[in-house]
N, C-alpha and C positions, 0 to 999 in steps of 0.2 A: 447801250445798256450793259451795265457790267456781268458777268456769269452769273453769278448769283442771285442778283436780282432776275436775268431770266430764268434763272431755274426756279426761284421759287413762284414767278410767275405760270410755272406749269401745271396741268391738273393733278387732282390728288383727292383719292380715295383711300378715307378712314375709316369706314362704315364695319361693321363685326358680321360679312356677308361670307361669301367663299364664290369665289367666279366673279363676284357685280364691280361694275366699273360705277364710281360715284366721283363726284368733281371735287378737288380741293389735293394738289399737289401729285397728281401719279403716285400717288400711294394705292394699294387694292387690297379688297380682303378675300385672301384666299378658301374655293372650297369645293370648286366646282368639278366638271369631267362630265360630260354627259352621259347619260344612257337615254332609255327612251322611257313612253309610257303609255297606257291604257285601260280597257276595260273585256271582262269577256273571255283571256285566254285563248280564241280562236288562232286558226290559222292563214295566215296573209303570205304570199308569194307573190315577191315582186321580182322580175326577171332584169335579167340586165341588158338586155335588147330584144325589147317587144315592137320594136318597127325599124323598116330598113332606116340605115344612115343615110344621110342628105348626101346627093350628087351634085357638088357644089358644078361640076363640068356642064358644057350645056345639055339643056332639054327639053325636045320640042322647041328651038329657037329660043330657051329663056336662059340667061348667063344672071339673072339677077340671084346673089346665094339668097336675098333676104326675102325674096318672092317664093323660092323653092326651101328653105325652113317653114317660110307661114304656111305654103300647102300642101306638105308633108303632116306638121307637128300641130296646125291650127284645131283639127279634129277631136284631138286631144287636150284640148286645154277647158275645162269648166266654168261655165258661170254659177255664181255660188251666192244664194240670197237667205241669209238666216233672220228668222222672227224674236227679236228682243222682245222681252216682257219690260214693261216698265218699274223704276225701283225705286226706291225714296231718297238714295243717297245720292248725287250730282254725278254726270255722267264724266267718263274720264276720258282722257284724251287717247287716243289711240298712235300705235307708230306712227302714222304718216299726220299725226300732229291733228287730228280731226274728233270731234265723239263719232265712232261709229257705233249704231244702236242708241247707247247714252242713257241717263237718268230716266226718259219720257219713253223709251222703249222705239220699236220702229222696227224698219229693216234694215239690217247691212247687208253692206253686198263687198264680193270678193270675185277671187280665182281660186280655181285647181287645177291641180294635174293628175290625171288617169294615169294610171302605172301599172296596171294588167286585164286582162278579160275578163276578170270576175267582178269588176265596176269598182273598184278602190283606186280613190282621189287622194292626192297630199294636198294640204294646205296651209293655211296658217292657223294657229289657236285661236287668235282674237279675232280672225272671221266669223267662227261660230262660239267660241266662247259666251255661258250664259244663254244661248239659242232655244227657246220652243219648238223652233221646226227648223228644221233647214231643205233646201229646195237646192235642186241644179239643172243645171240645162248643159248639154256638152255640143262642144266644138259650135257648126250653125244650126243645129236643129231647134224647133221654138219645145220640142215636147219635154216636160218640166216632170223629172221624177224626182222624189224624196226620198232626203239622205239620211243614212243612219252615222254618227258620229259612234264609232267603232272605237276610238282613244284619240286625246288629246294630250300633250304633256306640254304645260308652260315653261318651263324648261327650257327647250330648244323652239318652243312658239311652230310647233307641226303637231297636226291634228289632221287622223286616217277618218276617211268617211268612205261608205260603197254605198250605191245605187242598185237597185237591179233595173237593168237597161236591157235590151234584144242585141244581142253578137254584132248586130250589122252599125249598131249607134257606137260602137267601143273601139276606138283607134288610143291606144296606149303610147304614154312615148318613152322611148330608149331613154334611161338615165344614163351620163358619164361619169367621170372619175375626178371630184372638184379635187380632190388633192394635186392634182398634175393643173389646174388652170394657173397660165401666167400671166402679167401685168402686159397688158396692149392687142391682147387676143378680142377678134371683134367677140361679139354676142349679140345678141336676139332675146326681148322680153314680148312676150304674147300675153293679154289679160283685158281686161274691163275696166279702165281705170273711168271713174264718176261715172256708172254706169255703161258708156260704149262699149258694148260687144265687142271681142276678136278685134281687136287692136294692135298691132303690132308695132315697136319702135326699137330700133338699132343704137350699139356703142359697142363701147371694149371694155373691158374689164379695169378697170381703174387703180386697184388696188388688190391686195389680198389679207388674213389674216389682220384684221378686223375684226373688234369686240364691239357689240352691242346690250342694250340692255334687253333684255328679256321679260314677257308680262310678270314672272312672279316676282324679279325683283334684280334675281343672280343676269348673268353673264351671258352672251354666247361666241364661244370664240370662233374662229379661220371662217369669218366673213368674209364676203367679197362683196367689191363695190365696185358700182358701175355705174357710168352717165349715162345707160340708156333711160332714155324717159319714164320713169314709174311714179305712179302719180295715186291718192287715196282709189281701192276699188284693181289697181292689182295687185294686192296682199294674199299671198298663197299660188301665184301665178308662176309660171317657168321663166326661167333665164336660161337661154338654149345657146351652145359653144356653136363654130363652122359647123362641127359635124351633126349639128341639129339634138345634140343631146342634152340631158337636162343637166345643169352642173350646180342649178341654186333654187330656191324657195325665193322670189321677189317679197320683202316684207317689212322694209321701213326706208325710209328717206330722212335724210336733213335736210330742214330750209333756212332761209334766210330772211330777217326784216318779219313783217308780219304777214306774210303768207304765208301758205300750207302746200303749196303743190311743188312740182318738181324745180329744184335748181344747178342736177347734172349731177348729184350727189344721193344716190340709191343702193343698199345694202342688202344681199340674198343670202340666207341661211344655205349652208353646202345641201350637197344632196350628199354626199356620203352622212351628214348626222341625221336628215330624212332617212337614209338606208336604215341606219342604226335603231329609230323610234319604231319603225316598223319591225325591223327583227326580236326585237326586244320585245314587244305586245303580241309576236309570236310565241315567242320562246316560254314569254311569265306572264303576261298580260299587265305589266303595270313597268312603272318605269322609275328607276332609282338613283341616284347621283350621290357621285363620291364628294365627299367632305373632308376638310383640313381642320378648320376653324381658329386661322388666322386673319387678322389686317398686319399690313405692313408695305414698304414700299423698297422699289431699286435704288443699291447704292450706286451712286455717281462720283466721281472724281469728287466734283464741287463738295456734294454732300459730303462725303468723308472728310474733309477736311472741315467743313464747318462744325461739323460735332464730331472730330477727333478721333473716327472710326478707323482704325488698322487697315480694315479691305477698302480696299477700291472696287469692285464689285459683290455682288452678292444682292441678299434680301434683310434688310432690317426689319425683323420683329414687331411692331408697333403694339399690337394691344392681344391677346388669346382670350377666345372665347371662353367662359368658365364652364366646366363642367363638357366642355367638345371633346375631340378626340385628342388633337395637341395639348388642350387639357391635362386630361389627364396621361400624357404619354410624359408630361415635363417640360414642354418648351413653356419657354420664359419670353414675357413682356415687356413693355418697356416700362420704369418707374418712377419715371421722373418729367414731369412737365415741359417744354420748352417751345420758348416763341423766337422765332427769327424770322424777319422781315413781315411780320403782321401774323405768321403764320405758327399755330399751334401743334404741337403734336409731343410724342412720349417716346423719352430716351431711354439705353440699359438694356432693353430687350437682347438677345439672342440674333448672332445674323448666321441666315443660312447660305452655305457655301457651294452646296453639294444638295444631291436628289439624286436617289439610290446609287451613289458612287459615280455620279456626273457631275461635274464641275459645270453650274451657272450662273448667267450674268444678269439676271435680276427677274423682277417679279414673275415676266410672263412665263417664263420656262417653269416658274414653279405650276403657276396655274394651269398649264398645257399638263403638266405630270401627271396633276390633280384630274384632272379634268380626261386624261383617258385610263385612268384606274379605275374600277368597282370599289364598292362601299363593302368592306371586309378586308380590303387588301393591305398588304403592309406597305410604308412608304420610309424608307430610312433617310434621314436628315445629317447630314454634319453642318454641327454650327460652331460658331464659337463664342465664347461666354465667357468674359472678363479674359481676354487673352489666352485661354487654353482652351484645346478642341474637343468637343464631344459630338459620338454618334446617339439619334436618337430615332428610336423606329416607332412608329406611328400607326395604328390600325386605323384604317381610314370610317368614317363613319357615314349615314346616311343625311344629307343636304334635307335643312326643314324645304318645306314647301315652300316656301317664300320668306323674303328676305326679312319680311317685316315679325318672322317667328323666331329672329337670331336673337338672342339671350344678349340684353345688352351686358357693359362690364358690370 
């Protein structure tokens, strides 16, 4: 197949989001960065080694590391059954590809993870998202206390909930540092997948740095993915490193053909952007996302040359949200229509070279920029425009709630 043709066979996101990955050309619109979010303004302390590390060396005759994770860390991992009310509109599908809850109401059921002794869980949003009640059981005990959803933020799809349980039920587990996981490091997923309690199943880390979609619509970026078995039902569950530490949130899968369960292809939200939603629902109680309010997509060799572009790398401009922050800061769109190889999109735009006086090579670096700035901050741009170059500074603004609130053109 010649370049071309597989490049424009590649995906591509044109949608006026900021963070969201949508299909049709690897194009994305920029806008995300996370923070975190909630309700309450309380205060949450999560430590950063609330139980000893795993002694992967022998113990008691056992050398299995994957026996001494699950009964170190099993303690601490939640079963998590939320009460749907029923709704008129059709139930929607869920990450792992399933209605959980759904139109007709019902129960879903998930995972958590304990993160200190004062009974606060991480887990997923769309576990309790929409929830009447929510219920948990930790580690093997059958005694079922009720949870209070403390903050959720769809967002990054984590959602803080505390129990109050007696000291002796509460084994919390160590979170690690996901920004240091590498590709082929084993790992340990512990959860409830279709129901089965405390399940354990092994792999490695598959990948890293990884976008998913997110429930409200936007992105979530430095995912990691793993073939260890997760399956609908451990959503919100741990993904534990050798050293027995939490490095992900378990919370979506791809399949394949018409099935829904596992096919070695499983996605975990970092715990460093868990760390974040919690510190954040400390700090403000609510949680806020920095905004661009771009689409546009990576230039490539090929691309440049097919539409005549100067750079060989960069960010081509595709469409600015009206009235966003790039908006109104001046970056320009693109204004002229064009189709190559079936595929539609808008020429002229502005291409960005640079992000705060860093030289990058295409979209993700913007979105990453995006994506760990606050909403107020400034973001200075060099682009270039009709052949000469301009700086353009940008106050970053706040991300609507969901993708489907972005002001189309």
């Amino acid at each position: 197949m010649p370049a071309m043709r597989r490049f424009f066979k590649t995906s591509f996101g044109a949608a006026l989001l900021g963070g969201a990955v949508v299909a049709l050309f690897g194009w994305v619109a920029i806008s995300a960065g996370w923070i975190k979010s909630d309700s309450g303004g309380r205060t949450v302390t999560v430590s950063e080694t609330l139980s000893a590390p795993v002694d992967t060396k022998e113990e008691e005759g056992d050398t299995n590391a994957v026996n001494q994770i699950y009964r170190h860390d099993g303690g601490g991992v939640a079963f998590i059954s939320s009460q749907i009310e029923p709704k008129e509109e059709e139930p929607s599908l869920s990450p792992f590809g399933q209605p959980e809850g759904g139109g007709g109401g019902g129960v879903a059921t998930g995972s958590g993870i304990l993160i200190d002794t004062e009974g606060h869980i991480l887990t997923n949003n769309h576990v309790v998202e929409d929830a009447s009640k929510v219920e948990v059981k930790l580690g093997a005990s059958d005694t079922t206390y009720t949870a209070e959803v403390v903050g959720a933020d769809p967002a990054t799809d984590v959602a803080l909930l505390k129990v109050e349980a007696p000291e002796e039920e509460l084994h919390p587990l160590p979170l690690g540092d996901s920004s240091k996981v590498q590709v082929g490091e084993a790992v340990v997923a512990i959860g409830n997948p279709f129901g089965l309690d405390r399940t354990v199943t092994s792999g490695i880390v598959s990948a890293i740095q990884r976008q998913i979609q997110a429930p409200d619509g936007f992105s979530i970026s430095h995912v990691i993915q793993t073939d260890a078995a997760i399956n609908p039902g451990n959503s919100g569950g741990p993904l534990i490193d050798g050293e027995g530490k939490v490095i992900g949130i378990n919370s979506q899968i791809q399949t394949g053909g018409s099935g829904n369960g596992n096919v070695g292809i499983g996605f975990a939200v970092p715990i460093n952007t868990a760390r974040e939603v919690v510190q954040q629902i400390e700090a403000h109680g609510e949680v806020k996302h920095a905004y661009l309010g771009i689409s546009g997509g990576s230039i490539t060799p090929d691309l440049a040359k097919a539409l005549k572009i100067p750079e060989k790398e960069g960010v081509l401009v595709n469409e600015v949200v009206k009235g966003g922050p790039a908006d109104e800061a001046g970056l320009k769109g693109g204004d002229t229509s064009a189709t190559i190889e079936g595929a539609s999109f808008r020429l002229g735009g502005d291409v960005i070279t640079e992000v705060n006086g860093s030289k990058i090579d295409g979209m993700e670096e913007v979105i990453n920029a995006v994506n760990a700035a606050h909403p107020g901050e400034k973001m200075v741009l060099t682009v270039d425009r009709d052949g000469n170059t301009k700086k353009i500074t940008v106050t970053l603004g706040v991300r609507p709630a969901s993708a489907e609130e972005v002001p189309s053109r």
